[in-house]
SEROSE-816663 format. One line per 5 residues: number of its first residue (from 1); their letters; for each residue x, y, z of C-alpha. Coordinates in Angstrom, 2 decimals. Layout:
# residues N
NUM = a = X,Y,Z  ...
//
This chain:
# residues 306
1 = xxxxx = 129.83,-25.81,69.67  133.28,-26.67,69.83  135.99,-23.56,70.26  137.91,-24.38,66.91  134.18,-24.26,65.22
6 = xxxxx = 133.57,-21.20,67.05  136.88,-19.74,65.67  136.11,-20.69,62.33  132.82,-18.66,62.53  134.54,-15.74,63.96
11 = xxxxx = 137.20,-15.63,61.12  134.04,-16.50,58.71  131.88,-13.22,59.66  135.09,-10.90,59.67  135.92,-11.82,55.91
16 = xxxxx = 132.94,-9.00,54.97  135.34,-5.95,55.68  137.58,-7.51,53.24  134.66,-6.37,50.92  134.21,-3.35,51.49
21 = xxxxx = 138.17,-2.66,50.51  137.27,-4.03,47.12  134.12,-1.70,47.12  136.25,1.64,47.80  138.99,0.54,45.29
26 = xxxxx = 136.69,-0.04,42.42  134.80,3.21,43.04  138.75,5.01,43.05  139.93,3.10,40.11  136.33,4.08,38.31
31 = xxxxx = 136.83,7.26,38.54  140.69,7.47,37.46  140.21,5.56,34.08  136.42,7.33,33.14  138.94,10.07,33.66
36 = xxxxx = 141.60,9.04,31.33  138.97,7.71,29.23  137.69,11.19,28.33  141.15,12.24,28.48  142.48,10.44,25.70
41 = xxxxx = 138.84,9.11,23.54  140.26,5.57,23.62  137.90,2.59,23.47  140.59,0.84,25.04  140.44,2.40,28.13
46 = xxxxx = 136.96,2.64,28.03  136.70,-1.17,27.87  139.12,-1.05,30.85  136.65,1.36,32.63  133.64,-0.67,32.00
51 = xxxxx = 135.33,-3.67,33.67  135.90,-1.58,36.99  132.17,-1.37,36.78  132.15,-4.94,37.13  134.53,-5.15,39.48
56 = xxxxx = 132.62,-2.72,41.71  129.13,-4.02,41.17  130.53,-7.90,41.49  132.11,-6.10,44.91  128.84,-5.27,46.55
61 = xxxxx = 127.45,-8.99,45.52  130.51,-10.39,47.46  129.93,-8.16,50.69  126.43,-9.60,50.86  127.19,-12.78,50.03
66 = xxxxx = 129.91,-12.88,52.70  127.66,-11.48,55.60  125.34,-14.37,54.80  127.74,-17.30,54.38  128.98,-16.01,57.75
71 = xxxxx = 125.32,-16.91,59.81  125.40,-19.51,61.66  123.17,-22.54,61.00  118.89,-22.26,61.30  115.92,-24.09,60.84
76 = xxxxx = 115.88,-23.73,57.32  119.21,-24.27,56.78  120.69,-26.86,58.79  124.14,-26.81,57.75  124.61,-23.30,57.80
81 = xxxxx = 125.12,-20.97,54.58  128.17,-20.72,53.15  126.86,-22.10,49.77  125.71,-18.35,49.33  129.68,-17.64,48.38
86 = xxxxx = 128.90,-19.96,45.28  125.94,-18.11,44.02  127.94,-14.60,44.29  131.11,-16.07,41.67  128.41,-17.09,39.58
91 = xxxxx = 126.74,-13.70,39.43  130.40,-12.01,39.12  131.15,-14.48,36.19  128.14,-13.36,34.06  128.56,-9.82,34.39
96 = xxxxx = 132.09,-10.40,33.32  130.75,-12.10,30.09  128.33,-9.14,30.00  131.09,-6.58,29.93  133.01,-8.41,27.51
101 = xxxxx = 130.73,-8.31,24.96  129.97,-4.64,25.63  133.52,-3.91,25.26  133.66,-6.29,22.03  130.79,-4.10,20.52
106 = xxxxx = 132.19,-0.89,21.36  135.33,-2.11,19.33  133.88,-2.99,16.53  131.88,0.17,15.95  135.69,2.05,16.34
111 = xxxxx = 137.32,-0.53,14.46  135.16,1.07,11.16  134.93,4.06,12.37  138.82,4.72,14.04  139.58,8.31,15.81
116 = xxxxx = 142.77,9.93,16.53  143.67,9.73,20.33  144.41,13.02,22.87  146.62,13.97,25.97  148.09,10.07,25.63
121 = xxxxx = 150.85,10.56,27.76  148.59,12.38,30.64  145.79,9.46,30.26  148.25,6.78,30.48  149.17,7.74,33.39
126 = xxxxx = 146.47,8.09,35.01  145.85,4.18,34.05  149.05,3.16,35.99  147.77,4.67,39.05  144.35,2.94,39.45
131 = xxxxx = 146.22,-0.20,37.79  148.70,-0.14,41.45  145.44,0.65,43.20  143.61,-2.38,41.67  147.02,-4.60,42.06
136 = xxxxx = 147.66,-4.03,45.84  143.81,-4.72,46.33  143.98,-7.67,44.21  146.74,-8.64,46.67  145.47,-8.66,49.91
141 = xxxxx = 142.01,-10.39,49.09  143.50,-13.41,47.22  145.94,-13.86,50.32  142.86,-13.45,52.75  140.61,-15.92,50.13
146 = xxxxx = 143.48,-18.86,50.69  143.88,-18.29,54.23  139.94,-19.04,54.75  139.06,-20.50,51.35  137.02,-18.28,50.99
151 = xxxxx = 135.75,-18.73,46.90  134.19,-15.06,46.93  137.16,-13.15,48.05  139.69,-15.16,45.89  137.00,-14.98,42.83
156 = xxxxx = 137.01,-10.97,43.54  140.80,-10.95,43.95  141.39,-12.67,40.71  138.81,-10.55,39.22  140.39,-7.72,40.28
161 = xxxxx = 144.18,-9.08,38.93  142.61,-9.96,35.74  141.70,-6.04,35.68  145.35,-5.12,36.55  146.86,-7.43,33.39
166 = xxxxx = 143.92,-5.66,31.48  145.07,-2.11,31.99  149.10,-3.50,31.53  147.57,-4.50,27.82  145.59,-1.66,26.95
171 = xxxxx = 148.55,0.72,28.37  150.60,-1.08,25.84  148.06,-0.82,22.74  147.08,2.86,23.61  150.74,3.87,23.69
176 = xxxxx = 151.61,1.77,20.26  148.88,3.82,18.77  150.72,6.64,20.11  153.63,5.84,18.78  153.11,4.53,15.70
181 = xxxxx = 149.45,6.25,14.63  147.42,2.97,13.38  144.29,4.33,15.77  142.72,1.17,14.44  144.79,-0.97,17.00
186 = xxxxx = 143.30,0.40,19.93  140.04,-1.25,18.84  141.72,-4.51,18.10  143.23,-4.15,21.61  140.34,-4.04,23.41
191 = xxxxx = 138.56,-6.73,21.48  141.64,-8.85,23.02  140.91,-7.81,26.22  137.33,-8.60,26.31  138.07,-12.18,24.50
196 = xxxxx = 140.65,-12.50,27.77  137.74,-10.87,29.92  135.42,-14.07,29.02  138.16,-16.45,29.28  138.07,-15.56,33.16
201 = xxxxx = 134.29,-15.10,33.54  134.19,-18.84,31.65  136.50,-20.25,35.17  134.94,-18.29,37.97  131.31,-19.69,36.90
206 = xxxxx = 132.72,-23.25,36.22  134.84,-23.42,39.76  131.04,-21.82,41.51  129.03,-24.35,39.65  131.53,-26.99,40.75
211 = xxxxx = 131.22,-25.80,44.79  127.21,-26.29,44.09  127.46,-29.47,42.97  129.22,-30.67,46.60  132.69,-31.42,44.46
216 = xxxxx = 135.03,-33.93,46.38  137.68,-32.24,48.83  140.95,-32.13,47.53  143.49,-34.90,46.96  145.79,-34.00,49.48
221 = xxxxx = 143.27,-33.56,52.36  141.36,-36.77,51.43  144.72,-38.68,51.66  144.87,-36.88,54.95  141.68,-38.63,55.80
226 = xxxxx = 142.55,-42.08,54.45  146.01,-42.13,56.56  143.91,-41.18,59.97  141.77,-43.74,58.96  144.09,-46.06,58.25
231 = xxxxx = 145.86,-46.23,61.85  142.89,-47.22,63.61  141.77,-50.30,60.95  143.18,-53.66,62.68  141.56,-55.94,65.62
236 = xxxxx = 137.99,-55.67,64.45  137.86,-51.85,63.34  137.43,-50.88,59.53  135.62,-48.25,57.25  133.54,-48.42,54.63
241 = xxxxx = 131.40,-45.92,52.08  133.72,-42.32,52.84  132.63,-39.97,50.59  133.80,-36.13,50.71  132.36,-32.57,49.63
246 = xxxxx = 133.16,-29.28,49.76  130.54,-25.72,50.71  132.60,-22.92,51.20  135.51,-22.96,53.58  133.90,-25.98,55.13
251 = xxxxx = 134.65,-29.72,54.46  132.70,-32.58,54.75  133.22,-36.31,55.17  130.95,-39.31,55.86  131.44,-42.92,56.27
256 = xxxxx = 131.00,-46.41,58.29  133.19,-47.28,60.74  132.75,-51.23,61.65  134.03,-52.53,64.90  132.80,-56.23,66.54
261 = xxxxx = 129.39,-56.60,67.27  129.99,-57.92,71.05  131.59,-54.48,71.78  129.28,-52.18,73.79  127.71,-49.26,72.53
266 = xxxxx = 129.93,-47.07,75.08  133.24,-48.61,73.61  132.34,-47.88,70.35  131.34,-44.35,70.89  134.89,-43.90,72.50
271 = xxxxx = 136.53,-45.02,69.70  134.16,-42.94,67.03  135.18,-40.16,68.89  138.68,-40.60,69.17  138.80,-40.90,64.91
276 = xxxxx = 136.46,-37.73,64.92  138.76,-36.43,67.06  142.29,-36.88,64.89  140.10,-36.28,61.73  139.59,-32.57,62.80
281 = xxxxx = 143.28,-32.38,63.68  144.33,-33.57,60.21  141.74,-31.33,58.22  141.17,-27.72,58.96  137.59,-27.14,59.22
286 = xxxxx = 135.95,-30.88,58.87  132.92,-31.46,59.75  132.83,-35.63,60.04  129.45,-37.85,60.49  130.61,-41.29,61.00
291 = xxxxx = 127.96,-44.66,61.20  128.94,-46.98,63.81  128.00,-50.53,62.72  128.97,-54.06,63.34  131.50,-55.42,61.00
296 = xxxxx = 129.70,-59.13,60.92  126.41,-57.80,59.79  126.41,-57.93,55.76  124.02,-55.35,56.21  126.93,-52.88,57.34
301 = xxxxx = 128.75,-53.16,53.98  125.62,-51.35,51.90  126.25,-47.79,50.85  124.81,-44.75,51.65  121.24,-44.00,49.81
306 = x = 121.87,-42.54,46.69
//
């Protein structure tokens, strides 16, 4: 294994702790807004609770799902198994939905049968404080997800944002009610929230369904591949059939590379690995598998099986 590959691992296993922050948040931030909840009788911070759950629960997928992605490759599973970080943003999406409709059926009960609110000012407070617990959380894992593209932490991160823009909307509903004593908008409020609560459950599950179905890498790094490519076409060398994917943090690339037929097999090995070589250094973390053919053979010009 190559050191930048072993690197890569390295930084892949580590990305578990980040987990485990989310766990401990969610279970801190539970308990502050079942806490305000019961303060203040709002089913608007009670839908805000029930989404912690989520978070936490969605948490504890991610932690697993990030000490497997981080094992390296087996017999079973030849390329390793960072697919497994798809599979936990699924999960995480559906209970999202889940919760939203709880919330949304919670609402509607309270939206025919409305109830004065207590200790407002008291509850709201205590909202504000998991909302900066849940925001510098929220933070840190989306800056760790980009740094190693890592879908689970930046699903979890977002998740956890989401939660944050939640609270900021149910601070503001619970404290109109406050103010202006329509308890039936606290209700309405939350039903917002959950409607907002599926919106986001709707784009983790699409962007994890995406990763499973070996989605193309990027624009910009596949013109990064077609401009190392493109230096080393000229006096008998081209390409042919490159096709990309992504699974996880890791990138993938295949193709033909055609040089003359009366070259030997050690010259064209040379050059194979030189283009292998500048295709790692233009794309973090791909892993190329290049065809060496001869460019007179019509044969060389087929595609891959499909």
């Amino acid at each position: 294994m190559r050191e930048d590959e072993q690197v890569t691992e390295q930084q892949t296993r580590d990305l578990s702790k980040w987990a485990l922050l989310s766990i401990a948040a969610s279970i801190v931030v539970i308990a502050l807004k079942m806490f305000a909840w019961q303060l203040t009788g709002s089913v608007g911070l009670l839908s805000d609770a029930a989404e912690s759950v989520v978070n936490l629960v969605a948490a504890v997928v991610a932690f697993f799902a990030l000490r497997i992605a981080a094992k390296p490759a087996d017999d079973d599973h030849n390329f390793g198994h960072v697919k497994s970080e798809y599979f936990s943003a699924v999960i995480e999406g559906v209970m999202i939905v889940i919760a939203a409709i709880v919330i949304i059926v919670t609402a509607v009960d309270r939206l025919f049968n409305p109830r004065d609110l207590e200790q407002v000012g008291f509850g709201l407070a205590v909202s504000v404080l998991a909302s900066v617990i849940n925001g510098l959380v929220a933070w840190q894992l989306m800056r760790v997800g980009r740094k190693f593209r890592s879908l689970t932490l930046e699903a979890d991160g977002k998740h956890l944002m989401t939660d944050v823009w939640t609270t900021a909307g149910v601070i503001v509903g619970v404290g109109a009610v406050y103010l202006t004593g329509w308890s039936r908008l606290d209700p309405v409020i939350a039903i917002i929230v959950a409607v907002n609560i599926i919106f986001v459950g709707y784009k983790l599950m699409r962007a994890s369904t995406m990763g499973l179905m070996d989605t193309a890498i990027p624009d910009e790094q596949r013109a990064a591949v077609d401009a190392v490519l493109d230096r080393y076409r000229g006096d008998g060398v081209d390409f042919h059939d490159v096709r990309t994917r992504e699974a996880g943090h890791l990138r993938f690339v295949q193709l033909h590379m055609l040089v003359p037929g009366e070259w030997t097999v050690q010259r064209g090995h040379d050059l194979l690995e030189e283009v292998e070589t500048s295709l790692h250094q233009a794309v973090e973390d791909l892993r190329p598998t290049i065809h060496l053919e001869p460019i007179e053979d019509p044969r060389s010009y087929e595609s891959w099986r499909r």
